[in-house]
C-alpha positions as CSV (number, residue, x, y, z in Angstrom):
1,X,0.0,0.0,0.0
2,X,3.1,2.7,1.0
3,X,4.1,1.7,-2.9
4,X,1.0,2.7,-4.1
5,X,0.9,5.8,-2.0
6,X,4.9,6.9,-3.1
7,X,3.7,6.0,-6.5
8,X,0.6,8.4,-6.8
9,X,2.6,11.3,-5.2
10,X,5.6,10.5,-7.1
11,X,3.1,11.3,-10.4
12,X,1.6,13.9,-9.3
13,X,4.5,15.9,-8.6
14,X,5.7,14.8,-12.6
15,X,2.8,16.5,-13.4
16,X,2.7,19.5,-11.8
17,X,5.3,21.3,-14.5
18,X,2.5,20.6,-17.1
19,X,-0.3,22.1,-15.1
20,X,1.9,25.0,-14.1
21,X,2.6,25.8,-18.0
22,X,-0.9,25.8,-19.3
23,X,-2.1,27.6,-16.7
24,X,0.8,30.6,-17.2
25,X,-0.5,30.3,-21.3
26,X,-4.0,30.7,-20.4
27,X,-2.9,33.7,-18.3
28,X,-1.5,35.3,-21.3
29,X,2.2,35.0,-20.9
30,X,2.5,33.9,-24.0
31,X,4.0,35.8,-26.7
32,X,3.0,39.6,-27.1
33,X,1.2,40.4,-30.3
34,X,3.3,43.3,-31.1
35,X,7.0,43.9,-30.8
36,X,8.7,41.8,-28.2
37,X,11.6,41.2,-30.5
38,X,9.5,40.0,-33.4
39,X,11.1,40.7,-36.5
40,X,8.9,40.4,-39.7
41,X,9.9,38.5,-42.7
42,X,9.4,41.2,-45.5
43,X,8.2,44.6,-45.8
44,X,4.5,46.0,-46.4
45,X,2.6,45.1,-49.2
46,X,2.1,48.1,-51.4
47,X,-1.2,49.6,-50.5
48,X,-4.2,48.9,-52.3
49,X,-5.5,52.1,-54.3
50,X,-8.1,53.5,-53.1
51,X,-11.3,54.1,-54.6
52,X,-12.0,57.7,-56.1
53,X,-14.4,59.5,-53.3
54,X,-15.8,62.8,-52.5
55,X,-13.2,65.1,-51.6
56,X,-13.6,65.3,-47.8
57,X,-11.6,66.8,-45.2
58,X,-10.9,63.5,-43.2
59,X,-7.9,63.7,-40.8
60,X,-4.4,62.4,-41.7
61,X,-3.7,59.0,-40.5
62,X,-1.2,60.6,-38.0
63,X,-4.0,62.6,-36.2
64,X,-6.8,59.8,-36.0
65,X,-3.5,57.7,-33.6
66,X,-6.3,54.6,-32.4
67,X,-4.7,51.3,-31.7
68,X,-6.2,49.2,-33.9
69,X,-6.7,46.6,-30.8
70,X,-6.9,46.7,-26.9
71,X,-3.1,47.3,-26.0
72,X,-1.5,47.6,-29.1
73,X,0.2,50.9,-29.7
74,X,-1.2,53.7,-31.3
75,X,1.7,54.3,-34.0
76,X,2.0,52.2,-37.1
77,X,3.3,48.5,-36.2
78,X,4.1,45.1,-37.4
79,X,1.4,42.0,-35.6
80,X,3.7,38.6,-35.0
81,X,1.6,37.4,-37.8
82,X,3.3,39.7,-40.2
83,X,0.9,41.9,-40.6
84,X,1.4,45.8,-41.0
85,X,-0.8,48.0,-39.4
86,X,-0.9,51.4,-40.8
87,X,1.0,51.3,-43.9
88,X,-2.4,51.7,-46.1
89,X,-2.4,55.7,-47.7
90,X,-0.6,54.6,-50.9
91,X,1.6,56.3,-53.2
92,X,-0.2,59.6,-53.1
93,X,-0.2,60.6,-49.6
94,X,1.6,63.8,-49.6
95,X,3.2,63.6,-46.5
96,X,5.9,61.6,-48.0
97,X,6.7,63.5,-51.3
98,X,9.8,64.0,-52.2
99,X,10.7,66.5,-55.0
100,X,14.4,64.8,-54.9
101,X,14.2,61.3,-54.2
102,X,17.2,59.3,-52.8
103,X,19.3,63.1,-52.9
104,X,21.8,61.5,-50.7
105,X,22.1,58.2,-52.5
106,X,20.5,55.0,-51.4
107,X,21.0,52.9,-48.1
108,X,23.5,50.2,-49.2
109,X,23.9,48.4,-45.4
110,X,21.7,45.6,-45.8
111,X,17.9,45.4,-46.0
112,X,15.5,43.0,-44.2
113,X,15.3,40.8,-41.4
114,X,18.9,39.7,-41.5
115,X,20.1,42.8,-40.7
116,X,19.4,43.9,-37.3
117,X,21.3,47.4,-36.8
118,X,21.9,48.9,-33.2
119,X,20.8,52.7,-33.0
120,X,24.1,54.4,-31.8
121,X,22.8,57.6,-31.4
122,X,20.7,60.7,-32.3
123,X,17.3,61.3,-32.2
124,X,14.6,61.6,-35.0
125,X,15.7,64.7,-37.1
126,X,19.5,62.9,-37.5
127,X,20.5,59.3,-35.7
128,X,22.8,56.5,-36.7
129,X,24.0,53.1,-36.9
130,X,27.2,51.4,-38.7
131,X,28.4,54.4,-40.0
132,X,25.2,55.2,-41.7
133,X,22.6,58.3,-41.0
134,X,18.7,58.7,-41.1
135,X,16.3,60.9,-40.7
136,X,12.7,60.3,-39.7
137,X,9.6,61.8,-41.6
138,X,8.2,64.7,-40.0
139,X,4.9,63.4,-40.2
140,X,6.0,60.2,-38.2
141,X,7.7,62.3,-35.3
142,X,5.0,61.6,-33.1
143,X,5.7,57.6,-33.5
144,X,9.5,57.6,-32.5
145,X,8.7,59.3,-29.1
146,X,9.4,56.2,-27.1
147,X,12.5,55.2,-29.3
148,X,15.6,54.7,-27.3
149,X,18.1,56.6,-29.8
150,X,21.1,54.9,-28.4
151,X,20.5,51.5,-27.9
152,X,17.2,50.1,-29.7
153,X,17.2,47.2,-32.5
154,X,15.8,48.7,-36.0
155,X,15.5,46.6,-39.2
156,X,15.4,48.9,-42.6
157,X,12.6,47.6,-45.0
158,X,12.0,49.1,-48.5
159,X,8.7,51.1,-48.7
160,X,6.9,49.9,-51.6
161,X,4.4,53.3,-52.0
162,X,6.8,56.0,-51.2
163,X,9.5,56.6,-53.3
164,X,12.7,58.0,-51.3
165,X,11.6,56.7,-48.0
166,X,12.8,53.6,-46.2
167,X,10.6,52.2,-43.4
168,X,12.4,51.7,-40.3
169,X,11.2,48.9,-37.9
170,X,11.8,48.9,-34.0
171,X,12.4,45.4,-32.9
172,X,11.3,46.1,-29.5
173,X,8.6,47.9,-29.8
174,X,7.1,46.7,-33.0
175,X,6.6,50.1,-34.4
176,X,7.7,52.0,-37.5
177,X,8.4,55.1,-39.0
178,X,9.4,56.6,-42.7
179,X,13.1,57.2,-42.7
180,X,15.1,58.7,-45.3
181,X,18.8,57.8,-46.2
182,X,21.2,60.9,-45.1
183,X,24.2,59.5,-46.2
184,X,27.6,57.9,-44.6
């Protein structure tokens, strides 16, 4: 009967690990849905056009700034599913025209998620990384705001809709901004 009895405990305690990792999952410890050192496979999709309506003064996507889901943030980011949030004006917003595209050349480092790059500096009119400087758009400004200049993980995308630009995403955060190429 003691055999039993050590047996059953002796189980039980086996088991406990299990219980104890389903119930920290149900608990949603799991896996954020944005940022938390996702990095996303490719860049956005270029935006669908949109079709012709009524001219409208509706606000610019920067001023509406709703999170598109209970505690996501209220910038433009990247879902661990891949998808991107907030990359939908297309090519004719003109927040991001440039009269001289690529005026300081184009961004030769290394684009995509095999290039992480470490932000050594800066902030968003002028930072750095590898010997190579940005600049964020002046419309995104208000996205960048909790962007540690000196330390944060960035990957550089192509943006498919605005010619000149570069899309530069925060691997902690999950966000991303409209950077353009200053040179090295």
């Amino acid at each position: 009967m003691r055999q039993l009895i050590g047996l059953l405990a002796a189980g039980a305690l086996l088991a406990l690990p299990v219980l104890a990792q389903e119930k920290h999952e149900q608990h949603g410890a799991s896996r954020p849905q944005v940022g938390g050192g996702y990095i996303p496979k490719r860049g956005p999709a270029p935006a669908k056009p949109a079709p012709h309506a009524p001219a409208t003064h509706a606000p610019a996507p920067s001023e509406q700034r709703v999170a598109d889901q209970p505690g996501h943030p209220e910038a433009p980011h990247v879902h661990t599913n891949g998808k991107w949030v907030g990359h939908d004006t297309g090519k004719a917003d003109p927040r991001y025209h440039l009269d001289r595209p690529w005026e300081h050349g184009r961004f030769t480092g290394g684009i995509g998620r095999a290039h992480v790059w470490r932000l050594a500096g800066g902030n968003r009119e002028r930072f750095w990384f590898g010997g190579f400087y940005f600049s964020v758009a002046p419309a995104d400004y208000a996205d960048c705001g909790d962007w540690v200049w000196d330390s944060d993980e960035i990957v550089v995308y192509d943006d498919p809709d605005h010619v000149g630009w570069y899309l530069a995403y925060n691997v902690r955060l999950g966000t991303y901004v409209h950077v353009m190429f200053l040179g090295q």
